[in-house]
C-alpha positions, 0 to 999 in steps of 0.5 A, spaced: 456 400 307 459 405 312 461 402 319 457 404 325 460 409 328 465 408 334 461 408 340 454 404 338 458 397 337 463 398 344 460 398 350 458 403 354 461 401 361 467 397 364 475 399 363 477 396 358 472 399 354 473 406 357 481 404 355 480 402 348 475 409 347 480 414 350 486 411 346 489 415 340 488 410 335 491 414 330 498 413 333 498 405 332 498 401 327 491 400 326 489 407 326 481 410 327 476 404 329 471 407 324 477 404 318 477 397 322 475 392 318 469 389 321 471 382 323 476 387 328 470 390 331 466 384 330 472 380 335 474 387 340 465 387 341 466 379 342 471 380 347 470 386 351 462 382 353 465 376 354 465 374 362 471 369 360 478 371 361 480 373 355 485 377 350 485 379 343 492 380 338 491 382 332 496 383 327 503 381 326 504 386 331 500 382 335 496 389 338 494 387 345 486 387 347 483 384 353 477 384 357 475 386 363 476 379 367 484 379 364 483 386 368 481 383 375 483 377 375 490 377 372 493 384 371 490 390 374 495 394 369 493 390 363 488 396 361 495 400 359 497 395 354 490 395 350 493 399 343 500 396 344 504 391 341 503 384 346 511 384 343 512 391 346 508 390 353 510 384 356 517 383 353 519 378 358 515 373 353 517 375 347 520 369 345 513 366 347 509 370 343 513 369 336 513 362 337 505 361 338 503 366 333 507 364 329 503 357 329 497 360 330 498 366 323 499 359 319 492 356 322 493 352 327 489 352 333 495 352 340 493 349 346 497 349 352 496 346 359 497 348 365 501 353 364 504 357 369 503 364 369 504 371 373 498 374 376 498 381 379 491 382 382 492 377 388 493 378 394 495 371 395 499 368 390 503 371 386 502 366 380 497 362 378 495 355 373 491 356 366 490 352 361 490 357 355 489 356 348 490 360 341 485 360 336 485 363 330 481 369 328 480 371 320 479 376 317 473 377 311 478 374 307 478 368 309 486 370 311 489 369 319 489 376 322 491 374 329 489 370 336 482 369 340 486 367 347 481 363 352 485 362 359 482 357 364 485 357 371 487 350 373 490 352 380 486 349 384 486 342 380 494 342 380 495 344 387 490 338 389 494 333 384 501 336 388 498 335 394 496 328 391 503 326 390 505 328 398 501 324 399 502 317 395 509 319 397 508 320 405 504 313 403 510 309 401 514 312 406 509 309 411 508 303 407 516 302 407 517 303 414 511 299 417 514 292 413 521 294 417 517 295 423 513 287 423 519 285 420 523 286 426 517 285 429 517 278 427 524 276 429 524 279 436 518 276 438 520 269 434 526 270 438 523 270 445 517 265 444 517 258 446 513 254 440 509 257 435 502 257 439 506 263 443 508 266 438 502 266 434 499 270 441 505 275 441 505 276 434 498 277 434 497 283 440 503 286 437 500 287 430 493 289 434 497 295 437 500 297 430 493 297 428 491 301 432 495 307 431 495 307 424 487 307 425 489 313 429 494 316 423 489 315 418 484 319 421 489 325 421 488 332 418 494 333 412 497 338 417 495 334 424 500 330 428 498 325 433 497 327 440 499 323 447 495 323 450 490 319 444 495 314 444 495 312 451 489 313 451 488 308 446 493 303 447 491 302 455 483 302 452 485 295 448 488 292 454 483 288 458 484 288 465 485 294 469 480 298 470 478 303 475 487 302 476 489 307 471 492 314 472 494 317 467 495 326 468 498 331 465 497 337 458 493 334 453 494 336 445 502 334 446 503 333 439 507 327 437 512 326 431 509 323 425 515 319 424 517 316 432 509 315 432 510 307 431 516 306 436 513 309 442 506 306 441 510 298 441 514 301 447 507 303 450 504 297 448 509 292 450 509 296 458 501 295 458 502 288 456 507 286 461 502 290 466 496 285 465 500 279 464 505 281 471 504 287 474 499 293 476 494 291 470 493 284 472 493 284 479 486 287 483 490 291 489 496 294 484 496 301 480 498 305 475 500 312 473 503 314 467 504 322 469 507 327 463 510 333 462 512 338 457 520 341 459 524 345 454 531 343 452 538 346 455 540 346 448 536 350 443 529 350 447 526 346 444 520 342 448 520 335 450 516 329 452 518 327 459 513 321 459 513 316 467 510 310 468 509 307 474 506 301 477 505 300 485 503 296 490 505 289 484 507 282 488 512 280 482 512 274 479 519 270 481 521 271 473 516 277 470 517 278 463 520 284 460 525 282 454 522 286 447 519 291 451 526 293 455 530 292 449 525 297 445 525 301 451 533 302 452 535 301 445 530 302 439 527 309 442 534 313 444 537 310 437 530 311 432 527 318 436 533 320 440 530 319 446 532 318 453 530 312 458 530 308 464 527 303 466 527 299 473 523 293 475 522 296 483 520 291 489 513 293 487 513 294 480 516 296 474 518 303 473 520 307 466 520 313 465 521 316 457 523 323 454 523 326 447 522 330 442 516 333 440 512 338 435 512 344 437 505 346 436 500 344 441 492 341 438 486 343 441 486 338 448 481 331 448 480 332 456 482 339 460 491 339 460 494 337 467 487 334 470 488 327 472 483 322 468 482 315 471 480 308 468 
């Protein structure tokens, strides 16, 4: 039976097909069409209909076909390849393609996943990730003439898995830095209790604070960073005395750094746990203002915290207690986040003040920045 002629089993749109009809196929290896053996055109048909990303080698040349999905989504230039050896046309892998067709021509289906791969039609990424696999295609012989390649974009699944791993990373780093936390935590607070029953108190509220911002980090965005403001807010909302005492004033969204997070919030809370057991927040006449501001360093620019916590109008206790708060305050933050602190107990309460380094983006403000906002 004489073959259909040439135009009746291509199709009649895309640019594959139109490259494929304008070719000189008398120049290549495979010469005029109408001399295809019909499994060729029977593969080329399937191919350029498939909706798939796809490419055909055909030969021991490996002469490159593909269909318009490889055209749109991998290389707008791929239409210029289609006749040419894939050995020719994408040099670069040469040795890639001997070592899969080779597999391939002796009958063996070659899957390979996750391969990284150059794609040209993006705007956004220069490369991407696919599965691709290599199936044998026959002639009417029954003899292997060449590869059917299926490519299946797995970008997405890898990134995901990637983001997977920063994530269970950043989780053992945290895990990590919160066992050093509670265990220094323990021995300071053993340090300075009276007995056990003392203990079991301090020990107790100061895990309740850690708690606390780590419920705030969790609900954290991959790219958030937790903001001041949220923290004092949430630190002195756990307090139980003081209401209608507190000020607190300066630009919301100051976006903390994810790694002296955990120091800052046991200083703060150690302040406020020492102003309701002696100070502003324990006493009805007393009051607290905890004022912020955000001030460029001398050196490079960058901006920084200044954090001022003041209580007035206290009657000190003979003997107020401020050990850990203190030794956090004038020791673990200039040490752990490079901080600069003082700290004073003045005739009417205490008074510290602390400056650090800061993200230098801002996120969208809990309240309106520099409004003061009263308990």
């Amino acid at each position: 039976m004489t073959p259909p002629p040439f135009p009746l089993w291509l199709p009649a749109s895309g640019a594959a097909a139109a490259r494929i009809r304008d070719t000189d196929w008398d120049a290549t290896p495979l010469g005029a069409p109408a001399r295809w053996p019909a499994s060729l055109r029977t593969f080329v048909a399937f191919l350029l209909s498939g909706r798939a990303v796809m490419t055909l080698l055909w030969g021991e040349q490996a002469t490159f076909f593909c269909n318009d999905a490889f055209i749109d989504e991998i290389d707008p230039e791929a239409g210029a390849a289609i006749g040419r050896s894939a050995f020719d046309a994408y040099a670069p892998s040469r040795a890639h393609f001997d070592a899969v067709l080779t597999a391939v021509l002796a009958g063996e289906t070659v899957q390979l996943t996750r391969q990284r791969y150059p794609v040209r039609g993006r705007a956004t990424e220069a490369e991407a990730w696919f599965d691709i696999t290599y199936l044998p295609v026959r002639r009417e012989d029954g003899v292997v003439a060449g590869a059917l390649v299926t490519m299946v974009e797995t970008t997405a699944s890898v990134h995901a898995d990637e983001r997977l791993h920063l994530l269970v990373s950043e989780l053992q780093h945290r895990t990590r830095n919160v066992m050093g936390v509670v265990r220094a935590m323990a021995d300071r607070t053993g340090a300075s209790s009276r007995n056990l029953a003392d203990f079991r108190a301090r020990f107790d509220a100061r895990l309740a604070a850690l708690s606390r911002v780590h419920g705030l980090l969790s609900r954290l965005g991959e790219s958030d960073r937790l903001t001041f403001d949220a923290l004092i807010g949430t630190q002195l909302a756990a307090m139980d005395g003081g209401s209608g005492q507190v000020t607190l004033a300066g630009p919301a969204g100051v976006r903390l750094r994810t790694s002296g997070v955990q120091t800052l919030a046991m200083a703060l809370h150690e302040l406020a746990t020492n102003a309701v057991k002696y100070g502003a927040l324990g006493q009805p006449q007393a009051r607290l203002e905890v004022r912020w501001r955000l001030v460029p360093s001398q050196e490079d620019g960058a901006p920084w915290l200044h954090i001022d916590w003041r209580e007035r109008g206290v009657v000190l206790p003979p003997h107020g207690g401020s050990g850990q708060g203190r030794e956090l305050i004038e020791q673990a933050l200039p040490y752990q986040l490079q901080a600069r602190t003082t700290f004073a107990i003045e005739p009417d309460g205490v008074h510290c003040t602390i400056a650090l380094p800061v993200s230098t983006t801002m996120s969208a403000p809990s309240y309106p920045a520099s409004v003061p906002h009263s308990r």
